[in-house]
GUKE-594470 format. One record per residue: z, y, x of N, C-alpha, C, O, CB in turn; residue number from 1; residue in three letters. Coordinates in pm, whole numbers, always signed. Glycine has a CB too. Layout:
% GUKE-594470
{{Z; Y; X}; {Z; Y; X}; {Z; Y; X}; {Z; Y; X}; {Z; Y; X}; NUM; "ALA"}
...
% end
This chain:
% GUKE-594470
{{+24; -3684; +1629}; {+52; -3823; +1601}; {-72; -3907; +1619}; {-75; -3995; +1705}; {+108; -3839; +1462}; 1; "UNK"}
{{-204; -3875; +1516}; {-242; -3972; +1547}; {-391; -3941; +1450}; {-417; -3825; +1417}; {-133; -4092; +1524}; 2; "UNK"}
{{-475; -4046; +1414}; {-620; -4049; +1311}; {-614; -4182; +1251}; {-600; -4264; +1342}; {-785; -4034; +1397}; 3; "UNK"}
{{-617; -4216; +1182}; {-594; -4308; +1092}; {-731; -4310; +990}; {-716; -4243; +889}; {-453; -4274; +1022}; 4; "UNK"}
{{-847; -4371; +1003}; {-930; -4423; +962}; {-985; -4260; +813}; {-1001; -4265; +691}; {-863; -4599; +924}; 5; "UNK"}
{{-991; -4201; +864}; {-1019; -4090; +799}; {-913; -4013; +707}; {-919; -3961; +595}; {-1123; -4123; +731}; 6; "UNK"}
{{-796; -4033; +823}; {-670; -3942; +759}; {-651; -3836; +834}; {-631; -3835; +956}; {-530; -4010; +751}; 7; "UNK"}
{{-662; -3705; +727}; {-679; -3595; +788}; {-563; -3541; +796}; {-545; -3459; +885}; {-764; -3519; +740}; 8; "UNK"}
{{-427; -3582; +682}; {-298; -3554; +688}; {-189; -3744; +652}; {-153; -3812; +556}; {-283; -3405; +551}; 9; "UNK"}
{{-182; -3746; +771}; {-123; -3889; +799}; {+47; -3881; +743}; {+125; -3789; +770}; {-136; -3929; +989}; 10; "UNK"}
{{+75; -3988; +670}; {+243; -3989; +623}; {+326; -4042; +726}; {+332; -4163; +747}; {+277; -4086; +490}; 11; "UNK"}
{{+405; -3938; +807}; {+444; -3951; +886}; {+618; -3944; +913}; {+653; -3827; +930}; {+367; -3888; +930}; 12; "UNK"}
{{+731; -4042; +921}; {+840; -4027; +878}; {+960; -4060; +999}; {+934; -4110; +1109}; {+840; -4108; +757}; 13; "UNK"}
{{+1032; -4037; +975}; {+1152; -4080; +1112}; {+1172; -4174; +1044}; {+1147; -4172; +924}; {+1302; -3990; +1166}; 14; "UNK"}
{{+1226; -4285; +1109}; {+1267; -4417; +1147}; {+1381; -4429; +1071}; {+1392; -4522; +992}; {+1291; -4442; +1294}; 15; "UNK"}
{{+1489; -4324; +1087}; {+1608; -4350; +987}; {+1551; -4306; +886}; {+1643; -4277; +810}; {+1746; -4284; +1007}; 16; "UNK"}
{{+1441; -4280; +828}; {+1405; -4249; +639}; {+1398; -4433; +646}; {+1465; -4479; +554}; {+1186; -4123; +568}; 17; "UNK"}
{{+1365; -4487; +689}; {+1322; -4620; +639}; {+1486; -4678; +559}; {+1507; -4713; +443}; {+1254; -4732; +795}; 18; "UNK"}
{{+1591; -4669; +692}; {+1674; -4729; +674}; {+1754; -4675; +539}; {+1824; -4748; +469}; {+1730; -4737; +790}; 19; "UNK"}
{{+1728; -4492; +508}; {+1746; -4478; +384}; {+1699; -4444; +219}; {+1738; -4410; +108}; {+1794; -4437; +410}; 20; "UNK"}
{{+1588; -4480; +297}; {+1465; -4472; +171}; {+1353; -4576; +191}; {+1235; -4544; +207}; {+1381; -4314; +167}; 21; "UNK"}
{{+1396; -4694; +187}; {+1298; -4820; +169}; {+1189; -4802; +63}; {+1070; -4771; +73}; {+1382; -4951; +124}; 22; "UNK"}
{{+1267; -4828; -39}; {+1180; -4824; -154}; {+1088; -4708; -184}; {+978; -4726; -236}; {+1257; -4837; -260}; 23; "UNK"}
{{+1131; -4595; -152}; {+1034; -4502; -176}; {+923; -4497; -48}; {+807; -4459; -67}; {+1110; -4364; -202}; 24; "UNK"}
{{+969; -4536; +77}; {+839; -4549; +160}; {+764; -4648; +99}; {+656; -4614; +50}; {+859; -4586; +311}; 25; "UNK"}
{{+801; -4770; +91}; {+733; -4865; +50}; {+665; -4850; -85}; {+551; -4894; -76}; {+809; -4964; +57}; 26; "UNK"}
{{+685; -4817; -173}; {+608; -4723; -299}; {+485; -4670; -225}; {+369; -4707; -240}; {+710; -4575; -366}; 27; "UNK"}
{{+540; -4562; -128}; {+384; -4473; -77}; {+287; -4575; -24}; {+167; -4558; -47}; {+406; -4349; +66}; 28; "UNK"}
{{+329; -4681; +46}; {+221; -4716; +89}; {+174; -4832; -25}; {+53; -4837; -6}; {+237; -4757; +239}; 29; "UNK"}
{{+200; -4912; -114}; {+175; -4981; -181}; {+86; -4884; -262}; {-37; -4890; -261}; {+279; -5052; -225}; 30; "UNK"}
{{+170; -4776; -345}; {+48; -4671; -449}; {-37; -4585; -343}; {-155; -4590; -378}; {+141; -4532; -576}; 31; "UNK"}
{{-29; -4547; -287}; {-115; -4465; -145}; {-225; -4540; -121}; {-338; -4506; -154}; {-30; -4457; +12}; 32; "UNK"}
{{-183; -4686; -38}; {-299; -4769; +17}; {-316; -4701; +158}; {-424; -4684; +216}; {-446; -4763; -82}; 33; "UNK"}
{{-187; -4663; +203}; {-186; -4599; +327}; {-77; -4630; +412}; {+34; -4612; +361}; {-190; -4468; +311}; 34; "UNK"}
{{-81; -4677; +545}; {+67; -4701; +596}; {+121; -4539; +625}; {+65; -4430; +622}; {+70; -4811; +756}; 35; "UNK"}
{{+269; -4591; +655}; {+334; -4472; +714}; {+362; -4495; +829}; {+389; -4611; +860}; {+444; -4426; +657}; 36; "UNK"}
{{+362; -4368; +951}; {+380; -4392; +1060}; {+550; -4332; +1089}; {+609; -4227; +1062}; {+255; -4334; +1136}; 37; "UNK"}
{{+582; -4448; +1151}; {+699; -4413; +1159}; {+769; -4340; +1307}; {+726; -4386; +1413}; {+753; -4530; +1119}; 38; "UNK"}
{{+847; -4258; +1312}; {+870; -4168; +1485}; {+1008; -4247; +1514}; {+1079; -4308; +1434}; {+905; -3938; +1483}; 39; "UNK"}
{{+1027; -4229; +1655}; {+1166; -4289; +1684}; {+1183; -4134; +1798}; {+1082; -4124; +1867}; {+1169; -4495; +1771}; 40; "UNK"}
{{+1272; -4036; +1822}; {+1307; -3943; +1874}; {+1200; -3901; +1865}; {+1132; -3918; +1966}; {+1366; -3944; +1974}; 41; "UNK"}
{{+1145; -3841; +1770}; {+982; -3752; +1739}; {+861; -3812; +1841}; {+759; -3749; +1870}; {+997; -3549; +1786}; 42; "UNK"}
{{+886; -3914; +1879}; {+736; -4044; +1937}; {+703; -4161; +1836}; {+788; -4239; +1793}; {+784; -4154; +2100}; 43; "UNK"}
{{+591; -4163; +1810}; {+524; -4263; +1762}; {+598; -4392; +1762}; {+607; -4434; +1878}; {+410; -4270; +1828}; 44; "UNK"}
{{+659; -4477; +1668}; {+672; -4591; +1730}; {+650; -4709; +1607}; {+691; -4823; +1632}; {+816; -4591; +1808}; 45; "UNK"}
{{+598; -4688; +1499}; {+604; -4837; +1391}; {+513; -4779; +1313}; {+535; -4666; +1272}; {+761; -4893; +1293}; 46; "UNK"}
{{+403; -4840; +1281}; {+344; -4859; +1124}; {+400; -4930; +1036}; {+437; -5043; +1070}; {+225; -4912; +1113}; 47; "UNK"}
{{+422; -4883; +893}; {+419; -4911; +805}; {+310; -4965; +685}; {+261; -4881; +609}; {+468; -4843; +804}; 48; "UNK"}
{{+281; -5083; +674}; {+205; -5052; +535}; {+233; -5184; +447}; {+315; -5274; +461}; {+24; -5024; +556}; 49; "UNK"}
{{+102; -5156; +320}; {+138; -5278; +211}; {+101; -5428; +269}; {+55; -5448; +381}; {+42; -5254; +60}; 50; "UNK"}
{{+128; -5525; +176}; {+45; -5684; +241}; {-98; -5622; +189}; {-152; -5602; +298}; {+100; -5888; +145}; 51; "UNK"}
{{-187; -5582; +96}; {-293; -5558; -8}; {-351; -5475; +127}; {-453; -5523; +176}; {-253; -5470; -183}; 52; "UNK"}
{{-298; -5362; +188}; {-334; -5287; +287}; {-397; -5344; +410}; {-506; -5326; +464}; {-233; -5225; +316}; 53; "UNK"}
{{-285; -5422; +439}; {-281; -5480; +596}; {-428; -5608; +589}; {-516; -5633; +672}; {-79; -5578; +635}; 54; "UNK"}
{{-397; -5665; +448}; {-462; -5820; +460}; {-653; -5751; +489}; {-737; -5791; +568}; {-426; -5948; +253}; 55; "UNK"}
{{-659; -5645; +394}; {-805; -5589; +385}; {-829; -5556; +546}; {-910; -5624; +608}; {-820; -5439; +273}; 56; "UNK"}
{{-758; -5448; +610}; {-778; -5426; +768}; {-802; -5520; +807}; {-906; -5518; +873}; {-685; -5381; +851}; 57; "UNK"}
{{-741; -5643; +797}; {-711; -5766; +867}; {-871; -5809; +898}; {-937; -5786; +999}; {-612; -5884; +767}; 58; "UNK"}
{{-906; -5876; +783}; {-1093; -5854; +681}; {-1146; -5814; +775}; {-1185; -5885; +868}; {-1135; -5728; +535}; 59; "UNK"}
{{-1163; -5634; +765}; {-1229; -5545; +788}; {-1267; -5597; +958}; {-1382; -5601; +1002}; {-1151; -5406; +749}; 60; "UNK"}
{{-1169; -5627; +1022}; {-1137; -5633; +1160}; {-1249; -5756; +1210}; {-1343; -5761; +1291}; {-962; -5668; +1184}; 61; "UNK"}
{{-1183; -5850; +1115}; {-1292; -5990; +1189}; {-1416; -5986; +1148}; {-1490; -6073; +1195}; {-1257; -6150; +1149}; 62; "UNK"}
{{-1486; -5870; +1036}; {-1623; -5872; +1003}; {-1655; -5780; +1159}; {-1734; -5823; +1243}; {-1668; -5793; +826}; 63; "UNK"}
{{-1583; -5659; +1173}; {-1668; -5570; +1264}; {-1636; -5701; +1380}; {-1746; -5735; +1424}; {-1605; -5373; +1302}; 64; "UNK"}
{{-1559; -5760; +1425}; {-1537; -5873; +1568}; {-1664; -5970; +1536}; {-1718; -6001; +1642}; {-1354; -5985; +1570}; 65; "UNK"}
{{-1710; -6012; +1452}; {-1841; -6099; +1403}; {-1937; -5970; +1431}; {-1939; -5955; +1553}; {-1840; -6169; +1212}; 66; "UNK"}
{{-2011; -5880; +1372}; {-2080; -5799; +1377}; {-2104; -5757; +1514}; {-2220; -5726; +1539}; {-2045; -5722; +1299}; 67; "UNK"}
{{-1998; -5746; +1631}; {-1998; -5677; +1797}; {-2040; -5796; +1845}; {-2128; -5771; +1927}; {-1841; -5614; +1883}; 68; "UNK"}
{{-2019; -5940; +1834}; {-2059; -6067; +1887}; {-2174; -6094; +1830}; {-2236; -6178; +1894}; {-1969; -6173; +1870}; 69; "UNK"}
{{-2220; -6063; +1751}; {-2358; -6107; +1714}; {-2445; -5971; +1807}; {-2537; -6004; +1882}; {-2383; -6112; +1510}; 70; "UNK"}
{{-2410; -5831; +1794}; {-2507; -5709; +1856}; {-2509; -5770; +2017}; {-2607; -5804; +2083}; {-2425; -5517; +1838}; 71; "UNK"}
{{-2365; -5769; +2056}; {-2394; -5868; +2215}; {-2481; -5966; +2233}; {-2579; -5951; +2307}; {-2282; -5949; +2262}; 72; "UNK"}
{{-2455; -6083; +2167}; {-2577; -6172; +2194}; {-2738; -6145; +2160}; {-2827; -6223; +2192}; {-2546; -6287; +2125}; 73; "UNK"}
{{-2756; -6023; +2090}; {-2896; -5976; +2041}; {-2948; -5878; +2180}; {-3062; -5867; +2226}; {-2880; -5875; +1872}; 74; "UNK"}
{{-2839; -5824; +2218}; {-2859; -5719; +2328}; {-2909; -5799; +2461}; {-2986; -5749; +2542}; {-2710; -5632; +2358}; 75; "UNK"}
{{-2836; -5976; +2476}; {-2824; -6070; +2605}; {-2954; -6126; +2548}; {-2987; -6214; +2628}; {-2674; -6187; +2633}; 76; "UNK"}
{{-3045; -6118; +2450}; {-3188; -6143; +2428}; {-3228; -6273; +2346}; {-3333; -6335; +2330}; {-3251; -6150; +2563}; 77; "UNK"}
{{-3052; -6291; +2287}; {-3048; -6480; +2190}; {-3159; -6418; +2097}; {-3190; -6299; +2090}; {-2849; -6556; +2064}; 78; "UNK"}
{{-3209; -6516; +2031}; {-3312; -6520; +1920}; {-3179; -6470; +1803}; {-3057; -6480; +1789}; {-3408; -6708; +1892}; 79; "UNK"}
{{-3313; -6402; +1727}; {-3219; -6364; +1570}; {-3309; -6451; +1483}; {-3374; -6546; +1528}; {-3216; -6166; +1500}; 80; "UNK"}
{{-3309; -6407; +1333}; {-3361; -6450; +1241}; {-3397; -6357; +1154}; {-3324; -6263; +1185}; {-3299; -6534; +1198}; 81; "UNK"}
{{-3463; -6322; +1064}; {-3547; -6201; +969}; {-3472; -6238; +845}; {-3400; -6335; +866}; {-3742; -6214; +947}; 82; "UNK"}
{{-3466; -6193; +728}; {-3426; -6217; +595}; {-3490; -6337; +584}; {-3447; -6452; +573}; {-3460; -6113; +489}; 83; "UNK"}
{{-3625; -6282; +588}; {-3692; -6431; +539}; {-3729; -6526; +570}; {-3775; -6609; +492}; {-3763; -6441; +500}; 84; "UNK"}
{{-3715; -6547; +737}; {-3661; -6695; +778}; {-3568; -6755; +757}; {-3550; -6877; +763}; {-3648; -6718; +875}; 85; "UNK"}
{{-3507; -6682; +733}; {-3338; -6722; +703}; {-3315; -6784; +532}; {-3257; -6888; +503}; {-3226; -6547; +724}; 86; "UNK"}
{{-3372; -6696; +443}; {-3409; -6745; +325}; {-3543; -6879; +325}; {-3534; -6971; +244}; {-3451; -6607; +249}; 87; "UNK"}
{{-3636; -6874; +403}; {-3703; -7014; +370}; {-3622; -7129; +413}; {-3633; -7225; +336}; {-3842; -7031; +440}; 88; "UNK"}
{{-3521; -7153; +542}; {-3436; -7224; +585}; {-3303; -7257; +485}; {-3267; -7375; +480}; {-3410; -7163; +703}; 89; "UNK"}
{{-3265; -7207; +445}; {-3196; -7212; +335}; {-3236; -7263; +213}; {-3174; -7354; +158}; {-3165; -7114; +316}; 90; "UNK"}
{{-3297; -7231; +185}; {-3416; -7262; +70}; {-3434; -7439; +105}; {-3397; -7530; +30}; {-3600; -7147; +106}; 91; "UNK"}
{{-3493; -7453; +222}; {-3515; -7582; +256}; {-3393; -7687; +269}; {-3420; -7806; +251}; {-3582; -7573; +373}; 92; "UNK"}
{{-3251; -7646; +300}; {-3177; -7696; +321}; {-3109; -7751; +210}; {-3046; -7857; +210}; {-3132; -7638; +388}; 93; "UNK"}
{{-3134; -7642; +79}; {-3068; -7653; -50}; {-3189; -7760; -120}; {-3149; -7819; -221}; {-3041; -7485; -135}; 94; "UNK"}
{{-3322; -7787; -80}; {-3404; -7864; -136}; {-3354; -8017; -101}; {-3336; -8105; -186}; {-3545; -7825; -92}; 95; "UNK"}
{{-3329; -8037; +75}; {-3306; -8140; +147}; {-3176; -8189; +68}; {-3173; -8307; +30}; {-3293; -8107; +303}; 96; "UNK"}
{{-3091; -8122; +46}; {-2930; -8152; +0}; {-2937; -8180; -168}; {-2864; -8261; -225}; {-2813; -7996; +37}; 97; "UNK"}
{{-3030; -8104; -226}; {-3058; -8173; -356}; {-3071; -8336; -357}; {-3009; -8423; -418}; {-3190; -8114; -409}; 98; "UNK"}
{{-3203; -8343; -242}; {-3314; -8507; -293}; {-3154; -8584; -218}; {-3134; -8676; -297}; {-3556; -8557; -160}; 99; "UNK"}
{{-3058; -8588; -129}; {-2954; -8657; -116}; {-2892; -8702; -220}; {-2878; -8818; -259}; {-2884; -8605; -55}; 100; "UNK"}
{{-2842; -8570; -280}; {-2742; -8633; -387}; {-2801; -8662; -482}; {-2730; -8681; -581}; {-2636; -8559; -435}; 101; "UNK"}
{{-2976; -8683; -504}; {-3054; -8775; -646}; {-3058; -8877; -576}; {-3031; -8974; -648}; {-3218; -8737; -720}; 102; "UNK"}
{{-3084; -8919; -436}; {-3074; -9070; -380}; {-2913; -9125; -398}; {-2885; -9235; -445}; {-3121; -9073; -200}; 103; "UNK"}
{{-2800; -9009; -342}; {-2694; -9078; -355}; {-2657; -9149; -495}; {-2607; -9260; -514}; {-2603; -8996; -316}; 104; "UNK"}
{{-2696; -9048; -586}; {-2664; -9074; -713}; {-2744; -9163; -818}; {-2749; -9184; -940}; {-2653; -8961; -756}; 105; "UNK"}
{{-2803; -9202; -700}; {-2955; -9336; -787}; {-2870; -9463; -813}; {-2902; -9542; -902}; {-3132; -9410; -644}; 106; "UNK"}
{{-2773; -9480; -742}; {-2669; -9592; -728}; {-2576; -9649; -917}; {-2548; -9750; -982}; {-2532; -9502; -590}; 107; "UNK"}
{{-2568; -9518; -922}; {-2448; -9513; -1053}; {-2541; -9491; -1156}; {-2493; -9450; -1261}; {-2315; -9381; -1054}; 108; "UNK"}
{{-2690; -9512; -1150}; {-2775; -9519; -1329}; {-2793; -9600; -1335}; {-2849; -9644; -1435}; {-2898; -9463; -1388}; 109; "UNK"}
% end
C-alpha cells in the first residue's frame, strides 16, 4: 500500500467498510490521529482522516513549502540574515514604532 509519515503498519480498509462502518472508521482516525487508507478492488484509492489531522498536515506542508523557497533562494546566492541582524532590526523597528505611537498619542494629553 503505502508509508505514511512513519507508519510502519498503516490502517488500511475496503471502501465498502466506510459505507458500513462510518463511525467506527471515523473514531480511528479522530482517536488514532491517523488517516485510513481506503482500497477500491484491493488498489489504493481514498484517504481518510480527522479535520485536527488534516488541518496540522495542512501547517506542516506550507512551513516545509516556506522552508524549500527560502533554501532555493539561499542556494541562487539572495542575501540571508544571522539571528542577530535580524534581532537588532527588529529591535529597531519596535523602537521606531514605539516613538510613533508617543508622537501619535501626544495629540490626546
Amino acid at each position: 500500500m503505502g508509508y505514511y509519515k512513519g507508519m510502519i503498519n498503516p490502517v488500511i480498509k475496503p471502501s465498502s467498510e466506510l459505507r458500513k462502518n462510518y463511525n467506527t472508521i471515523a473514531e480511528i482516525c479522530r482517536t488514532g490521529k491517523v488517516p485510513v487508507f481506503l482500497t477500491r478492488n484491493g488498489e489504493g484509492d481514498t484517504v481518510l482522516m480527522d479535520m485536527e489531522t488534516y488541518s496540522r498536515r495542512e501547517e506542516d506542508l506550507i512551513v516545509a513549502e516556506r522552508l524549500m523557497d527560502a533554501e532555493r533562494r539561499r542556494m541562487a546566492g539572495e542575501k540571508g540574515y544571522t539571528i542577530e541582524e535580524l534581532e537588532e532590526s527588529l529591535t529597531e523597528a519596535i523602537k521606531l514604532g514605539a516613538a510613533e505611537g508617543k508622537k501619535d498619542n501626544a495629540q490626546y494629553v
